[in-house]
N, C-alpha and C positions, 0 to 999 in steps of 0.2 A: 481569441477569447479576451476579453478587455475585461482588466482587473480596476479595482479600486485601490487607492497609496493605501487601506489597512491588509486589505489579499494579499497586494505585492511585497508587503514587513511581511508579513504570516509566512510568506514564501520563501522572503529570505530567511528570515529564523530556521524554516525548516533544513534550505539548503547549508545553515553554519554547522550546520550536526550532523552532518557527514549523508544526508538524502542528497538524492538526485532527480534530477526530473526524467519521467520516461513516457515516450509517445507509446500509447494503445490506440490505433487507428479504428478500432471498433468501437471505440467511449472516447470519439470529437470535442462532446462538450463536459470532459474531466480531465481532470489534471494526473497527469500517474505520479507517483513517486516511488523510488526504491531503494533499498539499501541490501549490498549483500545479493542474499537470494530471495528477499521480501519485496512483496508493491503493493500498494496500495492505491484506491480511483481516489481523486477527494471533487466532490462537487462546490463551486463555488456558493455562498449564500451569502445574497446582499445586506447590508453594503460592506460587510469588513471581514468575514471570516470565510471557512472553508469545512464542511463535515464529511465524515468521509461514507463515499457511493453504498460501499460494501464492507465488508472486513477484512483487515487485510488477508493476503495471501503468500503462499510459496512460489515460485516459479517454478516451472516447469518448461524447459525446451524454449524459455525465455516470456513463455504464457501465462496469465494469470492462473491457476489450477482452483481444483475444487478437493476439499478435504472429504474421505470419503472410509468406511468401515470392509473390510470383505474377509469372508473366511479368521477374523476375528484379529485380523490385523488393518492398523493404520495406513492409508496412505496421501498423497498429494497426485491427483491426473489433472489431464490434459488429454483431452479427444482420448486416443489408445494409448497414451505414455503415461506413468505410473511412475514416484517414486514413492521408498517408504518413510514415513513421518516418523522419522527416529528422535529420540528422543532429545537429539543435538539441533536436527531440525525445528519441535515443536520447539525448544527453547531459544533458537534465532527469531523465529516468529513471532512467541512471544514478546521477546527485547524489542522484538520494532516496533510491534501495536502499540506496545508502553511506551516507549520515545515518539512514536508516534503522533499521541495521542496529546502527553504533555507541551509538544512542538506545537498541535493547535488550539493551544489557549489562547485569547483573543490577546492581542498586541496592547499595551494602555498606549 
């Protein structure tokens, strides 16, 4: 993926704040990032910044999961695997979308 000098700031910014970058081989043309037990897709958008694919997520079994409702409780899956979205969870997820978010503010 070929970046432009304001993606590849945007990127290091992201990475001073403790993200990391993470390969998802099923989304080539995104960038993963993650922190923790959070990740996030971010699509590149020309020429200088980056938004992100989807919302972030939990991981699960090191997968991006889907947040989901059952029997009137929370969780975080992946194909068959399930954890539950406790409330120390939602609030790591939270932290990240927030740091997230403010990480991609466009570089002056």
């Amino acid at each position: 993926m070929d970046l432009t000098p304001k993606q590849a700031a945007v990127l290091q910014r992201i990475l001073s704040l403790g993200f990391e970058l993470i390969a998802f081989p099923v989304y080539p043309n995104h960038v993963g990032i993650r922190r923790g037990n959070c990740a996030a897709l971010l699509s590149p958008v020309v020429p200088e910044a980056f938004r992100l694919f989807a919302e972030p997520a939990y991981l699960v079994e090191g997968n991006l999961s889907a947040r989901i409702t059952l029997d009137g409780r929370d969780y975080f899956i992946w194909k068959k695997q399930r954890l539950e979205a406790t409330p120390a969870r939602r609030a790591e997820l939270a932290l990240f979308a927030d740091d997230l978010a403010e990480a991609l503010l466009p570089v002056e």
